[in-house]
VMD Tcl script that builds the backbone (N, CA, C; Angstrom):
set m [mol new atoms 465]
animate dup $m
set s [atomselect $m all]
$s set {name element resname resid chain x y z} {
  {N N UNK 1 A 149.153 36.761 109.945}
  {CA C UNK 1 A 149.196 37.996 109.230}
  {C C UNK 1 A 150.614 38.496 109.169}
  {N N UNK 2 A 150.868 38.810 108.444}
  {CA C UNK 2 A 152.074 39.690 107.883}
  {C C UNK 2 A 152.545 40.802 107.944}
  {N N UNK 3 A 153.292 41.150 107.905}
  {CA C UNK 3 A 153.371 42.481 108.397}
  {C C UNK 3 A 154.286 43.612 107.288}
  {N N UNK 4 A 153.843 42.962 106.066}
  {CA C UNK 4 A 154.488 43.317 104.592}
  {C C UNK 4 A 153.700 44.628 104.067}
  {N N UNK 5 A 154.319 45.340 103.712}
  {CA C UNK 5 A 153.746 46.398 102.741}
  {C C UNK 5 A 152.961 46.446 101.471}
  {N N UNK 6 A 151.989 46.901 101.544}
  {CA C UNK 6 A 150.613 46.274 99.988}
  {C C UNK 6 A 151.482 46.537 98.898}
  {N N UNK 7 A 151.618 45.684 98.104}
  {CA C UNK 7 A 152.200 46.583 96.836}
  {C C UNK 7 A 151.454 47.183 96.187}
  {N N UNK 8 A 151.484 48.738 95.504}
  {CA C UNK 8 A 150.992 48.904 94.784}
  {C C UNK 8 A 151.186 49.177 92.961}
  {N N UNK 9 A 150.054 49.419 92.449}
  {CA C UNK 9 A 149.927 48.820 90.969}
  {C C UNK 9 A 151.001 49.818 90.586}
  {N N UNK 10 A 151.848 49.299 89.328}
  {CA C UNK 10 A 152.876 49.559 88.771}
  {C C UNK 10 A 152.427 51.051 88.315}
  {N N UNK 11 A 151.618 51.313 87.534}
  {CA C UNK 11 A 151.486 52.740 87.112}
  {C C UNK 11 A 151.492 54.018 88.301}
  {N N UNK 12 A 151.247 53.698 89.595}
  {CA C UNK 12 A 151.323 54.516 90.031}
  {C C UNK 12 A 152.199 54.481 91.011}
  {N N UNK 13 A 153.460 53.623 91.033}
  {CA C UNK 13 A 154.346 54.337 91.458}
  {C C UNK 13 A 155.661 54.445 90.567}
  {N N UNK 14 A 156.179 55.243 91.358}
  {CA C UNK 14 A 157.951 55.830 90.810}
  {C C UNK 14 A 158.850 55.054 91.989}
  {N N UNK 15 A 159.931 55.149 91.302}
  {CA C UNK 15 A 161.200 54.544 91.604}
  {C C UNK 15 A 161.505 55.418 93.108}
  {N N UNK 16 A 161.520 55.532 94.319}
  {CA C UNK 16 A 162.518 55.966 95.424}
  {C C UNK 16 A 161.529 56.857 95.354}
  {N N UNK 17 A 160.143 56.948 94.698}
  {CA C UNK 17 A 159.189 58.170 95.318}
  {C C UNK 17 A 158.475 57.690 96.452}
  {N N UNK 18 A 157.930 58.461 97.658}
  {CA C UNK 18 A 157.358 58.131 99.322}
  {C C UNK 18 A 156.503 58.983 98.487}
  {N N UNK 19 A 155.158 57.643 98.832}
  {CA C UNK 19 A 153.780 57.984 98.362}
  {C C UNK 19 A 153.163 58.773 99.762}
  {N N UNK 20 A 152.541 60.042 99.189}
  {CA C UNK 20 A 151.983 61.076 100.069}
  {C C UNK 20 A 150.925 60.556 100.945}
  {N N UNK 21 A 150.770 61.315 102.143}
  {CA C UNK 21 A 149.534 60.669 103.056}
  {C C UNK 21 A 148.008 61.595 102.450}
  {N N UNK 22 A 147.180 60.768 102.758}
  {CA C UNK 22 A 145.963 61.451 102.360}
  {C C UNK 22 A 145.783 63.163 102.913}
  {N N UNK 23 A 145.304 63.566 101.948}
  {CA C UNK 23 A 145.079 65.197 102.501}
  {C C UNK 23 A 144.174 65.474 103.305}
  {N N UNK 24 A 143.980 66.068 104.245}
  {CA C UNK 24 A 142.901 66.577 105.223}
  {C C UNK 24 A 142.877 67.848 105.388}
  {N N UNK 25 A 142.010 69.007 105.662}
  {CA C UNK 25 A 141.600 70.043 105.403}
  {C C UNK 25 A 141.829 69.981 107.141}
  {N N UNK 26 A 142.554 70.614 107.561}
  {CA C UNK 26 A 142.343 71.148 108.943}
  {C C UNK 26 A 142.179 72.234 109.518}
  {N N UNK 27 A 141.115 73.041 109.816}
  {CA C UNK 27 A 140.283 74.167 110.098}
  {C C UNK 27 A 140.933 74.810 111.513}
  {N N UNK 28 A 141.992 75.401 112.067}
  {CA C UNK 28 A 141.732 76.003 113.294}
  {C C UNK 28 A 140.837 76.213 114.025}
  {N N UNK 29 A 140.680 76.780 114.895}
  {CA C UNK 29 A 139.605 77.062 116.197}
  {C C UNK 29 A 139.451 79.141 115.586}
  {N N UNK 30 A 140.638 79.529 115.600}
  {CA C UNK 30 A 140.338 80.700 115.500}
  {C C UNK 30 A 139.918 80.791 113.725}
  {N N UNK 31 A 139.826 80.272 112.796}
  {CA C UNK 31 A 139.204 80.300 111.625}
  {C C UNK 31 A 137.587 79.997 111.960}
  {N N UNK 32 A 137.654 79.310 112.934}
  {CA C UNK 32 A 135.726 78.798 112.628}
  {C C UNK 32 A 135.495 79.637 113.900}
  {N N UNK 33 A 136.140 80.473 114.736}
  {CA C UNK 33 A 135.067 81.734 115.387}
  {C C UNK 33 A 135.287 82.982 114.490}
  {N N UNK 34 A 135.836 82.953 113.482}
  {CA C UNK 34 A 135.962 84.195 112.436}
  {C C UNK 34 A 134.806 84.513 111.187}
  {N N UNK 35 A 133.962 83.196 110.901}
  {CA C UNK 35 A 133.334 82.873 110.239}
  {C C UNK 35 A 132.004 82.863 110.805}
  {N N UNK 36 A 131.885 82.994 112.682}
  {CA C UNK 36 A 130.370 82.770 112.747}
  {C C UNK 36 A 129.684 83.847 112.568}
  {N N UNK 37 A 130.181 85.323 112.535}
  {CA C UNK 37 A 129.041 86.848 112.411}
  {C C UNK 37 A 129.039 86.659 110.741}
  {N N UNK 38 A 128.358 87.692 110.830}
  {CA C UNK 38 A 127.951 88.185 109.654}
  {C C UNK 38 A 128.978 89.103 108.819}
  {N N UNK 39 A 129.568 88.845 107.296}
  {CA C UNK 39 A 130.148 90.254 106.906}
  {C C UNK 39 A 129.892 91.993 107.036}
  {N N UNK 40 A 130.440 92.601 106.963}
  {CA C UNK 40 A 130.181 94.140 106.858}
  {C C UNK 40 A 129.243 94.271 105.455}
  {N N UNK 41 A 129.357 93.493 104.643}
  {CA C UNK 41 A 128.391 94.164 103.266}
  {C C UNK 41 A 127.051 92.934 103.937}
  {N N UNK 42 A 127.058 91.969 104.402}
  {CA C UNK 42 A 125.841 91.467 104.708}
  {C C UNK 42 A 124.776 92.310 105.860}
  {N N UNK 43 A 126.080 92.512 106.821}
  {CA C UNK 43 A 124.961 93.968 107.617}
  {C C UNK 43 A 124.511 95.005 107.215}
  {N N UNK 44 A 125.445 95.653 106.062}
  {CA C UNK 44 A 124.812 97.166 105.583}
  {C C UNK 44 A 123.452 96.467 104.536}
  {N N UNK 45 A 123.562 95.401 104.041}
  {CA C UNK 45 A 122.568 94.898 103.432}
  {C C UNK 45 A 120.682 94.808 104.135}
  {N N UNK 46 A 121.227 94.319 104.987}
  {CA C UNK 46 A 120.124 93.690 106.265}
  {C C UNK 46 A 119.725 95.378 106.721}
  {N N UNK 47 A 120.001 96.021 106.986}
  {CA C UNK 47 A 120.035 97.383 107.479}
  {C C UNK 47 A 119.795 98.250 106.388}
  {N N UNK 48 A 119.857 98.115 105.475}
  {CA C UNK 48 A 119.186 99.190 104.102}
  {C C UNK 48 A 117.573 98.224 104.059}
  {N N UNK 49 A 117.659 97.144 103.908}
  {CA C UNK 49 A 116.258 96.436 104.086}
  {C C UNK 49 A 115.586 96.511 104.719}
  {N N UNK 50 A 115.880 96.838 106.131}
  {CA C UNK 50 A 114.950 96.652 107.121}
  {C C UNK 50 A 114.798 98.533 107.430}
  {N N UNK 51 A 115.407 99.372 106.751}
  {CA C UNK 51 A 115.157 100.831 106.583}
  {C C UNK 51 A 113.785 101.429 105.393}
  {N N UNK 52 A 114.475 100.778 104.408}
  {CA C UNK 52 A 113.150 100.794 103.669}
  {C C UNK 52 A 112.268 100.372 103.666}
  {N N UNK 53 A 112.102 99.194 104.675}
  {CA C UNK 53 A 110.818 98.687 105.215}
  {C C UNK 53 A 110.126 99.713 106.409}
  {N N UNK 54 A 110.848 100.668 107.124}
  {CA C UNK 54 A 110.278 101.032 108.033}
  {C C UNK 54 A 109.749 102.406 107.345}
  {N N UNK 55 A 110.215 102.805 106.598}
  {CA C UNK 55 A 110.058 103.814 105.836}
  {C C UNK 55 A 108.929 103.994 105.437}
  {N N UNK 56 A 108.907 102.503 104.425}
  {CA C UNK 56 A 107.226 102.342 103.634}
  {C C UNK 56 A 106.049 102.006 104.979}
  {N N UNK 57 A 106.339 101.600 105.899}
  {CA C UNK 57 A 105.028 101.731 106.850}
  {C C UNK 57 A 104.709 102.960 107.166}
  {N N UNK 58 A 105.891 103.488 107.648}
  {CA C UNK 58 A 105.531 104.865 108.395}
  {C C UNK 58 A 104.388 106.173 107.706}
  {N N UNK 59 A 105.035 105.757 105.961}
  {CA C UNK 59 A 104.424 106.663 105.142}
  {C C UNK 59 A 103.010 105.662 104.960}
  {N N UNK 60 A 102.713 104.417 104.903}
  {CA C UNK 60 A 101.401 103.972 104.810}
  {C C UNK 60 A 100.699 104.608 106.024}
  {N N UNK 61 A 101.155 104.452 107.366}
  {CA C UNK 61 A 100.742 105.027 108.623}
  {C C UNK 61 A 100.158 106.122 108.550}
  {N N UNK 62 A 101.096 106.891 108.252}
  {CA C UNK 62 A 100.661 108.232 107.916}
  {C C UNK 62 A 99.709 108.988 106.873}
  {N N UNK 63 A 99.394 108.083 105.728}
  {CA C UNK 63 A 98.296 108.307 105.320}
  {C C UNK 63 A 97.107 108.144 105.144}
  {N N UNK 64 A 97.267 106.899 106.438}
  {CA C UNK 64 A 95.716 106.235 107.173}
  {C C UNK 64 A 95.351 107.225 107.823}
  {N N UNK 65 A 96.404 107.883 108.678}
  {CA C UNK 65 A 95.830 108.891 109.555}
  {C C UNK 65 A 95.355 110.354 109.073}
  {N N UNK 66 A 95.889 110.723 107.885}
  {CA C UNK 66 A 95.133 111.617 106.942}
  {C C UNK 66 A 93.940 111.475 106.947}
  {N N UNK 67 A 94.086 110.110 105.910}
  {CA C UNK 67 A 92.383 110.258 105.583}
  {C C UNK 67 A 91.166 110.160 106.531}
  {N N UNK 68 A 91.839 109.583 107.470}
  {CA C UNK 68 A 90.775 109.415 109.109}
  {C C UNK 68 A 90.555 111.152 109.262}
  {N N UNK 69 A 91.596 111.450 109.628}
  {CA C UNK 69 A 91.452 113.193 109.350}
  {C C UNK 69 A 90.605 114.187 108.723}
  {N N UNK 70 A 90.588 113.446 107.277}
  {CA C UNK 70 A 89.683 113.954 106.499}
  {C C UNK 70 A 88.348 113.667 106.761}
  {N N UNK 71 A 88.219 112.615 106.738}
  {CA C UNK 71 A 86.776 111.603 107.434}
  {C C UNK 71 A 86.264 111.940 108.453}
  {N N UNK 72 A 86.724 112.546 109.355}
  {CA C UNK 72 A 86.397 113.040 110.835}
  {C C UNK 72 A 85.740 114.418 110.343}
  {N N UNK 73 A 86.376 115.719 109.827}
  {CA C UNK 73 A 86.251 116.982 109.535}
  {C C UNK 73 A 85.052 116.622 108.566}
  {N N UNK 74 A 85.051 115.765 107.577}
  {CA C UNK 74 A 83.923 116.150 106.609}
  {C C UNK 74 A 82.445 115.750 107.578}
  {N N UNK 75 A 82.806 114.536 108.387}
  {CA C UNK 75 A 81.302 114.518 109.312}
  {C C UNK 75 A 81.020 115.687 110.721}
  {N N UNK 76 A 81.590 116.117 110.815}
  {CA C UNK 76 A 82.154 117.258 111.776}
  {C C UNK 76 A 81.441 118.282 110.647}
  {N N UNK 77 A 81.677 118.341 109.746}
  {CA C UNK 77 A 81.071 119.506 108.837}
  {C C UNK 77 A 79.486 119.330 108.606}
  {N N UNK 78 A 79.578 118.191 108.297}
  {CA C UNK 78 A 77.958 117.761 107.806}
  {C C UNK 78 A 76.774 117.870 108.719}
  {N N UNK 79 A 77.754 117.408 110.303}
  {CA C UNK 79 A 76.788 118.013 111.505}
  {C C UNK 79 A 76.060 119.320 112.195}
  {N N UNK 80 A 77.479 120.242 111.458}
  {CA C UNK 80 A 77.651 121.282 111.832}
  {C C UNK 80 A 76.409 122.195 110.730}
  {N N UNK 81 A 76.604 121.526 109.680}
  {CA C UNK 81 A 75.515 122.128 108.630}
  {C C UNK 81 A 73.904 121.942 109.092}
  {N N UNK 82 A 73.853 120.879 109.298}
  {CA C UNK 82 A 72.550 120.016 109.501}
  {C C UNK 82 A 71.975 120.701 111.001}
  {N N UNK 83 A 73.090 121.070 111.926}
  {CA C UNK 83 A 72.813 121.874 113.291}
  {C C UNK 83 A 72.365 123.349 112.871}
  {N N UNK 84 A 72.882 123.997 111.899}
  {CA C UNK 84 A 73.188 125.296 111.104}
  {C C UNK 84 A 71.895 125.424 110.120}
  {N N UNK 85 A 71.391 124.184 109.400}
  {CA C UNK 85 A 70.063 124.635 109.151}
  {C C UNK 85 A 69.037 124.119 109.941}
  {N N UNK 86 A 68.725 123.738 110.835}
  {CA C UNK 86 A 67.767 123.535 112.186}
  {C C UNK 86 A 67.835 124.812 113.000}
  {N N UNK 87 A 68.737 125.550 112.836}
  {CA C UNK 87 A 68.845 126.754 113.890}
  {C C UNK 87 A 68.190 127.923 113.059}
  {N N UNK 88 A 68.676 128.035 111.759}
  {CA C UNK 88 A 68.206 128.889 110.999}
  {C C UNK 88 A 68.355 128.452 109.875}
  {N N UNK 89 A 66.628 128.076 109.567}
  {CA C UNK 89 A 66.319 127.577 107.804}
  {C C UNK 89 A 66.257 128.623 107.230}
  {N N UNK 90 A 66.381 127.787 106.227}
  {CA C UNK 90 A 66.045 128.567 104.936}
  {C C UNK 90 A 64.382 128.859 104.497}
  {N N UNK 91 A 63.873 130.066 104.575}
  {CA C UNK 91 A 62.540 129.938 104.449}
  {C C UNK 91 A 61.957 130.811 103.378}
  {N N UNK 92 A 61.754 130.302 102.297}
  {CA C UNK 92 A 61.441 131.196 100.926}
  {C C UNK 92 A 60.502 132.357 100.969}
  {N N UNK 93 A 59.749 132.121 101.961}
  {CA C UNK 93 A 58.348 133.168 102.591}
  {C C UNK 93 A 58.987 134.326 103.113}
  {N N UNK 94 A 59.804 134.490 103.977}
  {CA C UNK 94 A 60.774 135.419 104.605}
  {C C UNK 94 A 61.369 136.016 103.232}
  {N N UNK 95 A 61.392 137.448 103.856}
  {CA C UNK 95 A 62.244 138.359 103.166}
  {C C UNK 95 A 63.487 137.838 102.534}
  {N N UNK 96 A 64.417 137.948 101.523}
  {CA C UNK 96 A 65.611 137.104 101.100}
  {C C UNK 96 A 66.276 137.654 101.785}
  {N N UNK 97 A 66.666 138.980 101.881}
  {CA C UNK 97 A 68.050 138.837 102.907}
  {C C UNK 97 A 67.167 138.720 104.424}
  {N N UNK 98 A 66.574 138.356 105.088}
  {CA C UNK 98 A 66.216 137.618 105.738}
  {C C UNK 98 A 67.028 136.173 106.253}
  {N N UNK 99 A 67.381 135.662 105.054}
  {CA C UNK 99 A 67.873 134.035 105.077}
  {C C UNK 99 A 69.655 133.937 105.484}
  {N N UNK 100 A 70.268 135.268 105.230}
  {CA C UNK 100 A 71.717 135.887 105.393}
  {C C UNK 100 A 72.122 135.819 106.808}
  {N N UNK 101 A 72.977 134.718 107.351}
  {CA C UNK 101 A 72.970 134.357 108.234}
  {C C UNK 101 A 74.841 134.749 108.293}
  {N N UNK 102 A 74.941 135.670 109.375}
  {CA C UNK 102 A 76.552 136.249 109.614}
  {C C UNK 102 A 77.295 134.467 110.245}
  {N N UNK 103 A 78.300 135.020 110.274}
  {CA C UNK 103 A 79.003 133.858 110.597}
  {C C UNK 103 A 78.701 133.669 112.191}
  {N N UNK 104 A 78.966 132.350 112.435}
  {CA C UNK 104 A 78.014 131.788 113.637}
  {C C UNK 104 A 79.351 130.094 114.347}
  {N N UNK 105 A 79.766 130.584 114.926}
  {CA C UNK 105 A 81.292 129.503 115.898}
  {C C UNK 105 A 80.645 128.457 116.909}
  {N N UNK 106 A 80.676 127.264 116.644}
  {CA C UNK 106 A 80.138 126.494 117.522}
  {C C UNK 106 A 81.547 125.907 118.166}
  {N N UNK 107 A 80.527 125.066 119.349}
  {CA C UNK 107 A 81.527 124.376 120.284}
  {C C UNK 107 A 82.875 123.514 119.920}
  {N N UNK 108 A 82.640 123.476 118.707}
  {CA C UNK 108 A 83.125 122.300 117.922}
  {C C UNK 108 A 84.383 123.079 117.092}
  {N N UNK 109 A 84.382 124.602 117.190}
  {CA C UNK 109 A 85.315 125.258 116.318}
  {C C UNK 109 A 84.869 125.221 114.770}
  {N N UNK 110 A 84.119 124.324 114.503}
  {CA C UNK 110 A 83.467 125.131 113.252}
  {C C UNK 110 A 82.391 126.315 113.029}
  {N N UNK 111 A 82.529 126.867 111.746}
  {CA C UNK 111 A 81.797 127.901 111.475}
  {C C UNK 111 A 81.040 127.638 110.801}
  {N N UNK 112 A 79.374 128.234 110.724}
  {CA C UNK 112 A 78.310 128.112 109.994}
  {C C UNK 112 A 77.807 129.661 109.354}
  {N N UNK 113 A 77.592 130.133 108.376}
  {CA C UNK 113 A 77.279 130.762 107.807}
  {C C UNK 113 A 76.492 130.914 106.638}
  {N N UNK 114 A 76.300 131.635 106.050}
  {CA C UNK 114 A 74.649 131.503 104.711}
  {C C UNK 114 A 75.019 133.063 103.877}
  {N N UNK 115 A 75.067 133.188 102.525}
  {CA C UNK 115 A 74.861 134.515 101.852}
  {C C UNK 115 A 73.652 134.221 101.308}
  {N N UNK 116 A 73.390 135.337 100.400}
  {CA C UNK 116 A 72.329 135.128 99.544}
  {C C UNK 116 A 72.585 135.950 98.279}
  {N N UNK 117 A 72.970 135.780 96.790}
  {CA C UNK 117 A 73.380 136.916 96.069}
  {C C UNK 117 A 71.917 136.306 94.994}
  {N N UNK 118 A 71.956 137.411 94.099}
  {CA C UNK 118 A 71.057 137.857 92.960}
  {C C UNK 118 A 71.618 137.338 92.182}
  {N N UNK 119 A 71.331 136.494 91.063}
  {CA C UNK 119 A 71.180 135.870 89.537}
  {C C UNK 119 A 71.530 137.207 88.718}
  {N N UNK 120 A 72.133 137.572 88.489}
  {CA C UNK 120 A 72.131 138.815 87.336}
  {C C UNK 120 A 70.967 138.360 86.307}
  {N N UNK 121 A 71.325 137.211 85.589}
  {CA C UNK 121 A 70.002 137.216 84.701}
  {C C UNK 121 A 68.390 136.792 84.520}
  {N N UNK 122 A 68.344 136.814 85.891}
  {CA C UNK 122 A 67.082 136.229 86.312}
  {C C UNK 122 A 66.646 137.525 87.094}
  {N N UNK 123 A 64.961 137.541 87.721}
  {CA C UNK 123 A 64.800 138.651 88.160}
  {C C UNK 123 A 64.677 138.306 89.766}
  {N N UNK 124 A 63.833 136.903 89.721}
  {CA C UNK 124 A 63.299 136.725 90.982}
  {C C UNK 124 A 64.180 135.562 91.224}
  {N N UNK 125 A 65.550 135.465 90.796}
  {CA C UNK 125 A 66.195 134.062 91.263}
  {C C UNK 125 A 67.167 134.522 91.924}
  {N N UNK 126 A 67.919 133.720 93.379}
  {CA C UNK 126 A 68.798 133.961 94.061}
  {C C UNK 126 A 69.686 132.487 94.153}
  {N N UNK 127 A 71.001 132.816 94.404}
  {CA C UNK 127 A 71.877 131.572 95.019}
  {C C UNK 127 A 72.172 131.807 96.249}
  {N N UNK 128 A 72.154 130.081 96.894}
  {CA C UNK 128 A 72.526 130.707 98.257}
  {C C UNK 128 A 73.609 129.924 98.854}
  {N N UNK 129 A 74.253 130.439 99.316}
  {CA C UNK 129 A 75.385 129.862 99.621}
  {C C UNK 129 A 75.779 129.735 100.907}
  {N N UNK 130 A 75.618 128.125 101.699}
  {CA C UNK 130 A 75.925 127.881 102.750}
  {C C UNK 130 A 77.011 126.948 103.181}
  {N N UNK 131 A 78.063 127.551 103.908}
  {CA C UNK 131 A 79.066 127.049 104.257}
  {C C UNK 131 A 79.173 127.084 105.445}
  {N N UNK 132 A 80.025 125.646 105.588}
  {CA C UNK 132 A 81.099 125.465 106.744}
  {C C UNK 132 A 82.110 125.820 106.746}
  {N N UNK 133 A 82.745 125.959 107.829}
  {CA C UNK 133 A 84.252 126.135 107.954}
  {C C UNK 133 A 85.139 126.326 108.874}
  {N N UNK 134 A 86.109 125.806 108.933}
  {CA C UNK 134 A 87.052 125.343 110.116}
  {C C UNK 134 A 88.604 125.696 109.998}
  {N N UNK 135 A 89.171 125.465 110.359}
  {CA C UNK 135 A 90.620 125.576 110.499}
  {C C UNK 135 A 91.557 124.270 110.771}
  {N N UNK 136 A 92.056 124.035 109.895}
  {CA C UNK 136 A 92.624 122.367 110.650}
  {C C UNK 136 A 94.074 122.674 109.550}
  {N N UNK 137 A 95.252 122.619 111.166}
  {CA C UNK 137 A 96.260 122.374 111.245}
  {C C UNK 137 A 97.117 123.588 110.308}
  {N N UNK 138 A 96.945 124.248 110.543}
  {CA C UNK 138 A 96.828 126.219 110.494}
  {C C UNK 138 A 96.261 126.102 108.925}
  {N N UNK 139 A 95.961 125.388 108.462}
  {CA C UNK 139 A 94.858 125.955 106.773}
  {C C UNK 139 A 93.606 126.035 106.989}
  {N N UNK 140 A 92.884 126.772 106.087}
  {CA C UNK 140 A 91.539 127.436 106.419}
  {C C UNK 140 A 90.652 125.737 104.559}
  {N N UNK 141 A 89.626 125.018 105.724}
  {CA C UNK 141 A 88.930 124.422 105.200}
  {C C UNK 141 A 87.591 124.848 104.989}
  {N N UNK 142 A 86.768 124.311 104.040}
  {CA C UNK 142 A 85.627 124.382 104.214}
  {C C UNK 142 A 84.306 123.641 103.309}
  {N N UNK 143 A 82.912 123.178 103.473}
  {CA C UNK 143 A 82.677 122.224 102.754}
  {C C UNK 143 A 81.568 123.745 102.431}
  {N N UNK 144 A 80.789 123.452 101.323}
  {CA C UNK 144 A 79.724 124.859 100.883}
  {C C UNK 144 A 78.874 124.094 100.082}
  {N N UNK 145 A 77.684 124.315 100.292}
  {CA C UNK 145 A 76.389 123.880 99.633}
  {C C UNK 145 A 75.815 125.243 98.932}
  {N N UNK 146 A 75.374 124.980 97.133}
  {CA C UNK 146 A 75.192 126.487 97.062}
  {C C UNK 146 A 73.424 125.743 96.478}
  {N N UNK 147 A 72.747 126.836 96.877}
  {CA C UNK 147 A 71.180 126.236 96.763}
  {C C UNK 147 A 70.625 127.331 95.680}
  {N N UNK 148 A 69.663 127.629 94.709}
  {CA C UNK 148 A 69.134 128.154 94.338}
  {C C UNK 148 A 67.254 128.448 94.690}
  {N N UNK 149 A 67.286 129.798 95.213}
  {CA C UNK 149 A 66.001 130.216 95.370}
  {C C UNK 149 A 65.235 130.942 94.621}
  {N N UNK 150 A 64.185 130.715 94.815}
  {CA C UNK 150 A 63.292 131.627 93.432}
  {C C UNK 150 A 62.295 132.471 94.785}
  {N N UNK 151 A 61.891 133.477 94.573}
  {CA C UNK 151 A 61.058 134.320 95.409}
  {C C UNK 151 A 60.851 135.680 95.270}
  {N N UNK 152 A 59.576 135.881 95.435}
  {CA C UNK 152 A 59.296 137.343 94.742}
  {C C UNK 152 A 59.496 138.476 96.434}
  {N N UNK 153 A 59.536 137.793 97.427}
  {CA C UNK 153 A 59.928 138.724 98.476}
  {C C UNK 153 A 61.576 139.321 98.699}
  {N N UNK 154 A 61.310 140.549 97.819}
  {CA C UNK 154 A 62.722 141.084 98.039}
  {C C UNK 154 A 62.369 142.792 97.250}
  {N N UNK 155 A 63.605 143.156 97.659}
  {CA C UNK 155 A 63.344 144.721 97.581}
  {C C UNK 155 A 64.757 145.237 96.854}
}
mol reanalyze $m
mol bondsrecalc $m
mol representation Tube
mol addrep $m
């Protein structure tokens, strides 16, 4: 073996030109620990995302627990009615204001109560109006059943 220099092909070289060494990309140590976090616009990114994600649960959260809310009070009411006419029915035989039941506070913090008003255009017809009602979360609720009675006992 020889120990001669390759020639190379005429087009690519020049006269007294020193052909360049291959290029290599050489990366420092402190360039490739500069590159391992994350940018400042990739974190504010990640962090507006994961905000409006917590956002939209909280408000789904929160309106599961409404309607459970609601759901609770309306059977809370319905009991309270159903306890409210077992204690004192409605009995068409009895005098009508007879059936006028003042307001009445159970254990439960709801209220049960009953009117009875006159039909203006009827003679012997009454409405009657029985409600619940409670207080939840300082507003004044309430569910009302209005019944119509017919009865000639009244004065």
């Amino acid at each position: 073996m020889s120990s001669e220099p390759i020639p190379q092909p005429a087009a690519n070289r020049l006269e007294g030109a020193v052909t360049p060494a291959p290029l290599s990309v050489a990366v420092s140590s402190e360039t490739k620990e500069a590159r391992r976090g994350f940018t400042l616009v990739e974190a504010v990114l990640a962090l507006a995302i994961m905000t409006i994600s917590a956002v939209t649960l909280l408000s789904a959260a929160s309106r599961c627990l409404a309607v459970a809310r609601l759901a609770r009070n309306f059977e809370t009411a319905a009991g309270t009615l159903s306890r409210g006419e077992t204690e004192y029915p409605l009995v068409p035989t009895n005098e009508v204001l007879e059936n006028v039941v003042e307001p009445v506070t159970y254990d439960n913090g709801f209220v049960f109560s009953r009117t009875v008003d006159k039909l203006e255009d009827e003679e012997d017809m009454f409405v009657v109006h029985t409600r619940v009602s409670w207080s939840a979360r300082g507003k004044d609720a309430f569910e009302e059943v209005a019944t119509y009675l017919y009865s000639t006992n009244h004065t």
